[in-house]
Structures are given as structure tokens and as C-alpha cells.
C-alpha positions in Angstrom: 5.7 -7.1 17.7 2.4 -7.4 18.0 -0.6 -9.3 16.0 -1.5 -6.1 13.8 1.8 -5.3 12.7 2.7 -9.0 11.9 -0.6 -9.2 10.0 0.6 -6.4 7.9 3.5 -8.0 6.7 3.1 -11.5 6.4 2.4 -11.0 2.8 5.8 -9.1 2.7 7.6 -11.2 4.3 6.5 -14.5 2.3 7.7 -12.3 -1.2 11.1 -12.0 0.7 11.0 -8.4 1.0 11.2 -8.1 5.4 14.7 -7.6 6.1 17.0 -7.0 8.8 15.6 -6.8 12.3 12.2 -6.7 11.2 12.5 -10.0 10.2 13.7 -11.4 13.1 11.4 -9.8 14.8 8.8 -10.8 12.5 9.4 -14.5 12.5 10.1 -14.2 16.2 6.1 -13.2 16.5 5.4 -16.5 13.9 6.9 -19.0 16.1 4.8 -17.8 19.2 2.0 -16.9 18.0 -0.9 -19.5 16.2 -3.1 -17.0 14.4 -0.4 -15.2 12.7 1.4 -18.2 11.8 -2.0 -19.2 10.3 -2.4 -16.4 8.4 0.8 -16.4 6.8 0.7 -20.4 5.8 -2.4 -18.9 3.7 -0.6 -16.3 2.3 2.2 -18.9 1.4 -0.7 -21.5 -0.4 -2.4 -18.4 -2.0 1.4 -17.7 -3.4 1.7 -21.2 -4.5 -1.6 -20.7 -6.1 -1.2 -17.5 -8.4 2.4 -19.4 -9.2 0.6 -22.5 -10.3 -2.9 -20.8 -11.6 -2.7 -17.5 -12.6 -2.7 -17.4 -16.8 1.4 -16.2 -17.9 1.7 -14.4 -20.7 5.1 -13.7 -22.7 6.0 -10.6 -24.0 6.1 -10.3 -27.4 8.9 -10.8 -29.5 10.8 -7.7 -30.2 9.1 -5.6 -27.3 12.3 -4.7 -25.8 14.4 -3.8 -29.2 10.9 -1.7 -29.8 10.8 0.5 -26.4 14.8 0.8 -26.8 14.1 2.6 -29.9 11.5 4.5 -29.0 13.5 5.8 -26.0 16.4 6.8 -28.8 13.9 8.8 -30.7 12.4 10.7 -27.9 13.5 14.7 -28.4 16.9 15.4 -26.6 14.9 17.7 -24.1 12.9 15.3 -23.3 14.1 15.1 -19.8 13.3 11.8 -17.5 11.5 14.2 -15.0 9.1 15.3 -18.4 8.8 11.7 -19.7 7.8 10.5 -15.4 5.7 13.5 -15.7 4.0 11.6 -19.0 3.0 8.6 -17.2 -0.6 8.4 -16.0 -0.8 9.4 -11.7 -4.0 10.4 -11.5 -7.0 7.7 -9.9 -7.0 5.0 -12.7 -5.7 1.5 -11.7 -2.8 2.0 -14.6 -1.2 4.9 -13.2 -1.5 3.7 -9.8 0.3 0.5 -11.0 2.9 1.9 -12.5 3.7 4.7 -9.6 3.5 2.1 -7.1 6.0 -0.2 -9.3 8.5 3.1 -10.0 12.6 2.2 -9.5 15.0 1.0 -10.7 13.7 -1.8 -13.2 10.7 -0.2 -14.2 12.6 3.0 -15.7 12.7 1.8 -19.1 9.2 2.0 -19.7 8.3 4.8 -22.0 5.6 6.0 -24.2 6.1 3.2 -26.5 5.9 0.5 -24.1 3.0 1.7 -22.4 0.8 0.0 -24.1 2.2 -3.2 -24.2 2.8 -2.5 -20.0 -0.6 -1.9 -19.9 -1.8 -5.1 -21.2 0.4 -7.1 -19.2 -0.8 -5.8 -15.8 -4.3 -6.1 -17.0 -3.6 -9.9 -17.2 -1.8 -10.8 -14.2 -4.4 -8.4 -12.3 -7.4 -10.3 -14.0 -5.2 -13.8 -13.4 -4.6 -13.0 -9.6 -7.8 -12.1 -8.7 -9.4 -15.0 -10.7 -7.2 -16.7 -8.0 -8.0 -14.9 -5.2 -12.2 -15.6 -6.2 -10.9 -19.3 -6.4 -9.8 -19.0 -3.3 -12.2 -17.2 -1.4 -15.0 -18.9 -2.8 -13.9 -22.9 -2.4 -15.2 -24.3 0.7 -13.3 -27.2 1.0 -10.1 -24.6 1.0 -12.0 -22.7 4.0 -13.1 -25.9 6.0 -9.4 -26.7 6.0 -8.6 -23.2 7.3 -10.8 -23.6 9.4 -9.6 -27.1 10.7 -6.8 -25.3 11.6 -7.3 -22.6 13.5 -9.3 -24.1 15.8 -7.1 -27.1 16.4 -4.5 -23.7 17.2 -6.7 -22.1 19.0 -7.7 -24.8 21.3 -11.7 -23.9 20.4 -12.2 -27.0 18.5 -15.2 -28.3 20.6 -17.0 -25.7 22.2 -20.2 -28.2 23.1 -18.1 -31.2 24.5 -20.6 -34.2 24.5 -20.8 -37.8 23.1 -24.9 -37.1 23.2 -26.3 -36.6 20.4 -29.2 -35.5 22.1 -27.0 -32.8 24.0 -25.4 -31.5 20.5 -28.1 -31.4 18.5 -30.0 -28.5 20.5 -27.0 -26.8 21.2 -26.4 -26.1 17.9 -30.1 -25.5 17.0 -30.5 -22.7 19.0 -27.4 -20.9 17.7 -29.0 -21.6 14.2 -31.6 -21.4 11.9 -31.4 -24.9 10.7 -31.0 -27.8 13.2 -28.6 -29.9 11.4 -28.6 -34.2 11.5 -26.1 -35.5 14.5 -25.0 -38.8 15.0 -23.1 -40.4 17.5 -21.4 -43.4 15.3 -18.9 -45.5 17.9 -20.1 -48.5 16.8 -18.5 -47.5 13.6 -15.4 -46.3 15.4 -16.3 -42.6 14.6 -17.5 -41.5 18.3 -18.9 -38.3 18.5 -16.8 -35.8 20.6 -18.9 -32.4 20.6 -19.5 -30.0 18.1 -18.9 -26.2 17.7 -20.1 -23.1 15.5 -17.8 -22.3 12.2 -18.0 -19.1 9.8 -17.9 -20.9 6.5 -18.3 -18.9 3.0 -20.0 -15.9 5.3 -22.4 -18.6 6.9 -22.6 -19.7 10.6 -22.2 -23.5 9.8 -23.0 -26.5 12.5 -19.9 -28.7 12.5 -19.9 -31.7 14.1 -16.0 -33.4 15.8 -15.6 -37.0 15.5 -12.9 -39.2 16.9 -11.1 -41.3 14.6 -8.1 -43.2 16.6 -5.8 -40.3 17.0 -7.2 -38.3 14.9 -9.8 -35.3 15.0 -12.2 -35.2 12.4 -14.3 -31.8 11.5 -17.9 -32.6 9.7 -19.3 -29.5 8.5 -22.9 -29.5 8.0 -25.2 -27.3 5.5 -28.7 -27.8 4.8 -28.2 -26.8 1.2 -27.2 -30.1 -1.2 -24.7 -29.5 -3.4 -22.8 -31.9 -5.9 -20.6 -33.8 -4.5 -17.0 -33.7 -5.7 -13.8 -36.1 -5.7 -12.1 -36.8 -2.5 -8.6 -34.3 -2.0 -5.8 -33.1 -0.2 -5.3 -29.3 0.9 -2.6 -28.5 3.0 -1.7 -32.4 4.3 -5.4 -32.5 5.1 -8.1 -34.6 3.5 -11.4 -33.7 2.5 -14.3 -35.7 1.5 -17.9 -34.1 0.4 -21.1 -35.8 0.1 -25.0 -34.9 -0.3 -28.0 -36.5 0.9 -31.9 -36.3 1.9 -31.3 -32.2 1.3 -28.2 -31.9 3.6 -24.2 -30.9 2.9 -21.4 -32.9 4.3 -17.9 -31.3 4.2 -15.3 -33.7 6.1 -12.2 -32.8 7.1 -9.1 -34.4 8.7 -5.6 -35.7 8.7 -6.9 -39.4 8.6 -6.5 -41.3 6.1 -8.9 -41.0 2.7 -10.6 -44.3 3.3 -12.1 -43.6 6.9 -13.3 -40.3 5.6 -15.5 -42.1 3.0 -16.5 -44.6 5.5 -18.1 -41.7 7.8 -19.2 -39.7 4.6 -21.3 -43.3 3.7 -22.3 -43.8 7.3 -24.0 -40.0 7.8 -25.9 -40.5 4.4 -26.8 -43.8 5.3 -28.1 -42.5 8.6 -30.0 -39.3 7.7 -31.8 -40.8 4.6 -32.7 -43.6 7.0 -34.0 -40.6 9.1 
């Protein structure tokens, strides 16, 4: 199997729906292969999300009893083939909805309910993709992604220096912003390298410290933005912090406390600048 064809069902397969030899096949391609298995540990936390999230709401009370009787009234030649005929196929997101979701638990639905049908995939539509905008649009959820894959990918430095002198251009010249670097050993954050990230749409500078055993990602924006409570995404920790114009998202499996130290130490260091 290759990377396409996984790609294409990862989101299948995390509902439970892949069965059979696909499957094995399927998580087969998974266990070998970084990116895919990426991708679908996404899929899973965007599952979690629109679990946790996405507004539920209850059908009314009676709703059933109601579309039961108005199936019992419906003329006796009224065949099902008529009444499928009745439901909307044409290029509005309804009808497609509710051809897409045809079998076997969907036949009840009938004029009567379709209103009631209607209103209910209007609001988990409008709840997932609230989700999904959630999603695509926090960075701290990205910068973790992003952590990630290149940890999987074996591209987590691409500039490999302890320079700060040897960084810094490197990434100026792939930018249009030449972002603060500092080497901070004396700390006990040495600086590694650094490498380019696609963050939010945006080539972003980030900067790879060495923490102990562990790899910390600093990504730097020259755009300050409010800086929010230290959390956990995925087993990974994030810390955020502004300065002197300039946007620090930090990212690692270290623990919280170490994060806030370096967050301190690169304010510190470029208002000092």
C-alpha cells in the first residue's frame, strides 16, 4: 500500500470502518511508515476533538412517535421508491447529506422528519467545522504537529550549528524577517541549529535547543501576540511568550518548568538587545 492510498483512509479507518485485508494492510503501511502514522494520530486528536467540542443536541421529545405516524399516514401507494424519489438529490448540502447517509438506519426518515433531520445535520456540520477552524487555526496545535514530523522525519535541524552567528543568516536569507537567536548554554539550553517550519501558511524561523535529553523546538514570529497559559497537546508541552515585537512558541517533551525558564531567558535577552 502505498502513501496515497493510506492517506485516503486514515480517516476511515480511525471511525472503524476499514475491514478485512485492507486493514491489515492498512495498519501494516502505519507501522512502517512516519508520515502516514502522523497523519492519522491527527485524525485520531481531531476525533477526540469533535467528541469533546462539537455542540450535541438531543432530539426532541416525541420526534420518533411523530415520523412513525407520519409514515402510517402516507397514501398506501406511496411506494418507498416514490417517497426516496421525495427526498432532496439535487446540489444542496441537504440532499447530498442525506444520499450520502442512505441504508439501512436512515430509512425511516420521511417527509415529516425532514425537517427535524435537517436541523440536526445543520448543527453537527456547523459544530464540526467550528472544530475543524479550531483546529486549523491554533498554532500551538500546529507547532506540535510540526514537532513531530520532523523529529519523524529526521529534518529536525537542517542548519546544524551552536553559532549563533552561523544561524542567524541562514535563516535570514530564507526569510523576510531575520528573527533574534541565542545561543544560551550557560543556561543549560545550548543552541543546536535551527530549520525552516510552515506554520499557520507562514515560513516561520525555528530555532532547536538542547535541553538534557530532550529537543526543544522555538518557533519565532515577528508579530507579538498575547501570550497564553502554559499546556499540554499530545504529551508535548508548550509555552508562549511576547516581547520587544517578537513571538515565541516553545515546544517540547521537557518538563513545563524548563520551558518557562527558556521562554524568560529569550525575552530577557532580546529586550536587552
Amino acid at each position: 500500500m502505498n502513501c496515497d492510498r493510506a492517506a485516503a483512509q486514515v480517516a476511515a479507518h480511525a471511525d472503524g470502518e476499514i475491514r478485512g485485508l485492507e486493514r491489515v494492510w492498512l495498519e501494516k503501511h502505519l507501522r512502517g511508515c512516519a508520515s502516514c502514522a502522523t497523519l492519522y494520530a491527527e485524525v485520531l486528536a481531531l476525533r477526540q476533538r469533535v467528541r469533546t467540542e462539537a455542540p450535541y443536541y438531543a432530539a426532541p421529545p416525541g420526534l420518533r412517535d411523530r415520523v412513525q405516524a407520519s409514515l402510517r399516514a402516507q397514501p398506501a401507494e406511496s411506494s418507498p421508491a416514490r417517497r426516496r424519489a421525495a427526498v432532496p438529490t439535487g446540489r444542496g448540502w441537504i440532499g447530498a447529506a442525506l444520499a450520502a447517509a442512505s441504508g439501512e438506519r436512515f430509512r425511516w426518515i420521511g417527509s415529516g422528519a425532514l425537517a427535524g433531520c435537517a436541523a440536526t445535520l445543520f448543527a453537527l456540520t456547523v459544530g464540526t467545522a467550528i472544530v475543524d477552524y479550531r483546529t486549523e487555526h491554533d498554532v500551538a496545535t500546529q507547532a506540535v504537529a510540526a514537532h513531530v514530523r520532523a523529529a519523524l522525519s529526521d529534518r529536525l535541524i537542517e542548519v546544524v550549528s551552536s553559532d549563533q552567528h552561523t544561524v542567524k543568516p541562514w535563516l535570514s536569507a530564507r526569510l523576510d524577517y531575520s528573527p533574534p537567536v541565542r545561543d544560551l548554554a550557560a543556561l543549560g539550553f545550548p543552541l543546536a541549529g535551527g530549520r525552516l517550519t510552515d506554520l499557520g501558511g507562514h515560513e516561520t524561523a525555528t530555532l532547536v535547543y538542547r535541553y538534557r535529553k530532550h529537543t526543544i523546538d522555538v518557533y519565532v514570529r515577528p508579530e507579538a501576540a498575547a501570550a497564553m497559559p502554559m499546556r499540554s497537546i499530545r504529551g508535548f508541552n508548550v509555552v508562549r511568550a511576547d516581547g520587544d515585537g517578537w513571538d515565541w512558541l516553545i515546544v517540547s517533551d521537557a518538563e513545563p518548568d524548563a520551558l518557562k525558564k527558556l521562554a524568560q531567558a529569550l525575552v530577557a535577552r532580546a529586550r536587552a538587545d
